[in-house]
C-alpha positions as CSV (number, residue, x, y, z in Angstrom):
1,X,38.1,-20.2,7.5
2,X,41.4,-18.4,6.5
3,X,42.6,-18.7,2.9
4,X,45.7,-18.6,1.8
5,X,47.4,-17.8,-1.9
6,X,47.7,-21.6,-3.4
7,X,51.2,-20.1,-5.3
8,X,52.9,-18.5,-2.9
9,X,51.1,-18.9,0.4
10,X,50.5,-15.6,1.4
11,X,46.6,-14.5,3.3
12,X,44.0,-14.3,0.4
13,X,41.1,-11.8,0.7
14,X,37.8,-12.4,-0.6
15,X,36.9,-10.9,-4.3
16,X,33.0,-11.8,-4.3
17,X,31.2,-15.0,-4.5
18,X,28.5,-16.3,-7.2
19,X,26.2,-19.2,-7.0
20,X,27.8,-22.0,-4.9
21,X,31.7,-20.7,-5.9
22,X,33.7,-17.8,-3.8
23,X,36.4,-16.1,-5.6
24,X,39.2,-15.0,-3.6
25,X,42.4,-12.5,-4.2
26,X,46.2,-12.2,-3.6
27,X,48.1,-8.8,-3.1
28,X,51.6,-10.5,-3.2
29,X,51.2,-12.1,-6.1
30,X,48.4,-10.6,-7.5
31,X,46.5,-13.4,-9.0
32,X,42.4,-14.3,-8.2
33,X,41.2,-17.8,-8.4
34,X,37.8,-19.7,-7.6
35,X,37.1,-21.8,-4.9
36,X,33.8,-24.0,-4.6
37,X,31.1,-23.7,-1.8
38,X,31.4,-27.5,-0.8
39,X,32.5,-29.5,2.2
40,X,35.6,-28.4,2.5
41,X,34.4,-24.6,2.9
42,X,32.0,-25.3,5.3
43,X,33.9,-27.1,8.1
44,X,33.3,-30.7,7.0
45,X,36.1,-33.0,6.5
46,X,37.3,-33.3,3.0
47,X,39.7,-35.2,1.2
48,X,43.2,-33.2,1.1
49,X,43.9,-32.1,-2.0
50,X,46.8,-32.8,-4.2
51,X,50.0,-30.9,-4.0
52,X,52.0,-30.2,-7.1
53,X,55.2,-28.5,-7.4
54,X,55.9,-27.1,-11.0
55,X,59.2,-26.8,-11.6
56,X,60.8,-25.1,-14.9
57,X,63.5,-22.3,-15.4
58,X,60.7,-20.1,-17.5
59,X,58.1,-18.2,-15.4
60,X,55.7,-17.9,-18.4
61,X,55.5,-21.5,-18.6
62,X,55.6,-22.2,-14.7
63,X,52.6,-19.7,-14.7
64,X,50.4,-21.4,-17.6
65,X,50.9,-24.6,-16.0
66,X,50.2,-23.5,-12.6
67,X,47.1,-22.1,-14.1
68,X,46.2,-25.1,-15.8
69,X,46.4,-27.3,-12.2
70,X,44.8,-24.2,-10.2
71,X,41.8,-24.2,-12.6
72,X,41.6,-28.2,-11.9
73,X,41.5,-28.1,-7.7
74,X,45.2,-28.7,-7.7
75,X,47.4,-26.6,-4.6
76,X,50.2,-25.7,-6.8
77,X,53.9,-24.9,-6.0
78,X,56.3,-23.2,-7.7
79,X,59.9,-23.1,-8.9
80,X,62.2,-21.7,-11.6
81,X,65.4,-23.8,-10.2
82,X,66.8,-26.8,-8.6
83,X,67.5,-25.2,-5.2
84,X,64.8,-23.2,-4.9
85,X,62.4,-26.8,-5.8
86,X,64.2,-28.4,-3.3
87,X,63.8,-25.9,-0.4
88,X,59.9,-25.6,-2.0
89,X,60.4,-29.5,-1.6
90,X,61.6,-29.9,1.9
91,X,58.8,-27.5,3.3
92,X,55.5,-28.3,1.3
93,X,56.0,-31.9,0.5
94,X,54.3,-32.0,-2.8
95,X,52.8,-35.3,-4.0
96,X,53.5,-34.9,-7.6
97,X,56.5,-33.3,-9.4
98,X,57.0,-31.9,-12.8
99,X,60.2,-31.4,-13.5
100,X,62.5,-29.6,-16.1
101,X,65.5,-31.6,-16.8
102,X,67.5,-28.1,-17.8
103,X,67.0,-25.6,-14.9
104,X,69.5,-23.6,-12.9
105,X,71.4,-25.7,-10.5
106,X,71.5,-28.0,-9.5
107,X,70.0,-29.3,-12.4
108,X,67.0,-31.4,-13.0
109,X,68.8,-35.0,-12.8
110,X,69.8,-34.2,-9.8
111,X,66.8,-32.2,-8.2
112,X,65.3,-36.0,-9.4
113,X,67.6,-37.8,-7.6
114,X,67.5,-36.2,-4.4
115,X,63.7,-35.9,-4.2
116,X,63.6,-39.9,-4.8
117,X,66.1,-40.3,-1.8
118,X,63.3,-38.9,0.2
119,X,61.4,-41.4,2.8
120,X,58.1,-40.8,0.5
121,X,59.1,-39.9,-2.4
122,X,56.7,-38.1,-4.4
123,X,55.2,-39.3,-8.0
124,X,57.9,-37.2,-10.5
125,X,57.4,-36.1,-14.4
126,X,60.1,-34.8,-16.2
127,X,59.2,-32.0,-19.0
128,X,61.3,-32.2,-21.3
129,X,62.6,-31.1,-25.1
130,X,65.5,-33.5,-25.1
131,X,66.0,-35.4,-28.1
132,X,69.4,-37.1,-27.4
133,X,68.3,-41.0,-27.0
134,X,71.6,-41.1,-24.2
135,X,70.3,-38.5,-22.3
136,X,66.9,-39.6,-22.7
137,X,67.3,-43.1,-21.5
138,X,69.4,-41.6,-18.4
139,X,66.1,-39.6,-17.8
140,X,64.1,-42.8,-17.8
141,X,67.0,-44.4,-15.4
142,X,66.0,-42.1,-12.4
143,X,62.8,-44.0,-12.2
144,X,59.9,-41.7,-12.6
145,X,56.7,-41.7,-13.4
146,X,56.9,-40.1,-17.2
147,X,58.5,-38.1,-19.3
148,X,56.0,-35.1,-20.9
149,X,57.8,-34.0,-24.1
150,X,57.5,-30.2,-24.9
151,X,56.0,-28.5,-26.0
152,X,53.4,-29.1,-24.0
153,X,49.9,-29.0,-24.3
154,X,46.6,-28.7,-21.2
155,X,45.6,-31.6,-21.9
156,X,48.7,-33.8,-21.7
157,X,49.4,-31.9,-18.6
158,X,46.4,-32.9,-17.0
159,X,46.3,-36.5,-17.8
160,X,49.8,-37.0,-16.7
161,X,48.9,-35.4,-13.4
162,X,45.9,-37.4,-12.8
163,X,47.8,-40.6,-13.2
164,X,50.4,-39.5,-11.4
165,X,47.8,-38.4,-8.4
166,X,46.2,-42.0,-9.0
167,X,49.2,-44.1,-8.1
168,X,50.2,-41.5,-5.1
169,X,47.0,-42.3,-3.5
170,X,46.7,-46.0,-4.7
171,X,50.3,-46.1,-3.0
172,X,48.7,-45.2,-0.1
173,X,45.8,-47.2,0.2
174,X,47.0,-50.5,-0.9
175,X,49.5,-53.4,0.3
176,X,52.6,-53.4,-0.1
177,X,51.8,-56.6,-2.2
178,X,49.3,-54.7,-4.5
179,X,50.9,-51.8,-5.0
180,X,52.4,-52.9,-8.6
181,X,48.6,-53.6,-10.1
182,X,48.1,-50.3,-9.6
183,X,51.6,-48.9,-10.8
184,X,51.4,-49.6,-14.6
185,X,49.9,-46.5,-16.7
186,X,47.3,-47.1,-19.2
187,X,47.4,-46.7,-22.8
188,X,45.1,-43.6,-23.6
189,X,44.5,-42.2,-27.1
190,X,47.3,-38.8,-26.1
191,X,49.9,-41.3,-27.4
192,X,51.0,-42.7,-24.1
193,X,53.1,-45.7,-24.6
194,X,55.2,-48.0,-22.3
195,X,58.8,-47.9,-23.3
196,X,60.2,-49.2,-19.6
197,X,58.6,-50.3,-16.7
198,X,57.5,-47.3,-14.5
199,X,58.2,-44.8,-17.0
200,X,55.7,-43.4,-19.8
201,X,56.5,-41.0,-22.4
202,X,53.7,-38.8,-23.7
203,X,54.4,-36.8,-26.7
């Protein structure tokens, strides 16, 4: 089985194994990571795993997050401006999006708009430190998912992700006619709240 770097997709090498988990290593990118002994490893079908591009103009936040998804069985993608998450876009067709609002152009409005214009759009949350209610509602306008405000913590992250995984796959699975059941976020004790329809802020 070939392995390949989940961040940049270079060849991996092995780094050792313990127990029922295999650890593998990147020269590009220089960055080691865990993968478990199951199904998957062993030539059995598995179910594919969820593809998230990470988008943000900082690399030391693009890197914590990326981390944070890694550590969680996520393949993650990454970019640090509009065109480069489009071209990252266009060739890994990632399931979920988080998305900085202010990145080097074009700019995250509209990297959101063009990524909905797609034939499956994927399931998009913006990150973002805007407090302007204008620009704010015009985020909630483009019709995503949620809005994480910064900063932001694992945890949030993780929840927002796992949502937004939910409804990708539910989306997938269901009827047309079912589909909006499944669409509505719940209520969870990380202050999630419904301000529109579709949307969810989590502070």
């Amino acid at each position: 089985m070939t392995m390949v770097c989940p961040r940049c997709g270079n060849p991996a090498i092995p780094a050792g194994h313990e127990d029922a988990r295999a650890f593998f290593q990147c020269d590009t990118c220089n960055r080691i990571w865990m993968v478990h002994l199951t199904a998957g490893t062993t030539g059995r079908n598995q179910a594919p795993r969820t593809r998230v591009l990470v988008v943000d103009d900082s690399d030391q936040l693009v890197g914590l997050v990326g981390m944070w998804l890694e550590d969680e069985g996520y393949d993650v993608i990454t970019a640090t401006s509009g065109s480069q998450a489009l071209e990252n876009a266009s060739i890994h067709h990632p399931d979920v999006v988080l998305l900085d609002l202010i990145i080097p152009a074009p700019d995250g409005f509209a990297v959101c708009q063009a990524l909905r214009r797609h034939a499956r759009p994927p399931e998009i949350v913006l990150m973002t430190g805007l407090s302007d209610p204008a620009r704010l509602r015009r985020a909630e306008d483009l019709g995503v998912f949620a809005l994480l405000h910064k900063p932001l913590t694992q945890d949030s992250v993780l929840d927002v992700v796992s949502r937004a995984r939910r409804r990708r796959w539910s989306e997938s699975a269901a009827a047309p006619a079912s589909q909006c059941e499944h669409d509505q976020p719940v209520v969870s004790s990380l202050g999630v709240h419904a301000d529109r329809p579709g949307a969810i802020h989590i502070r």
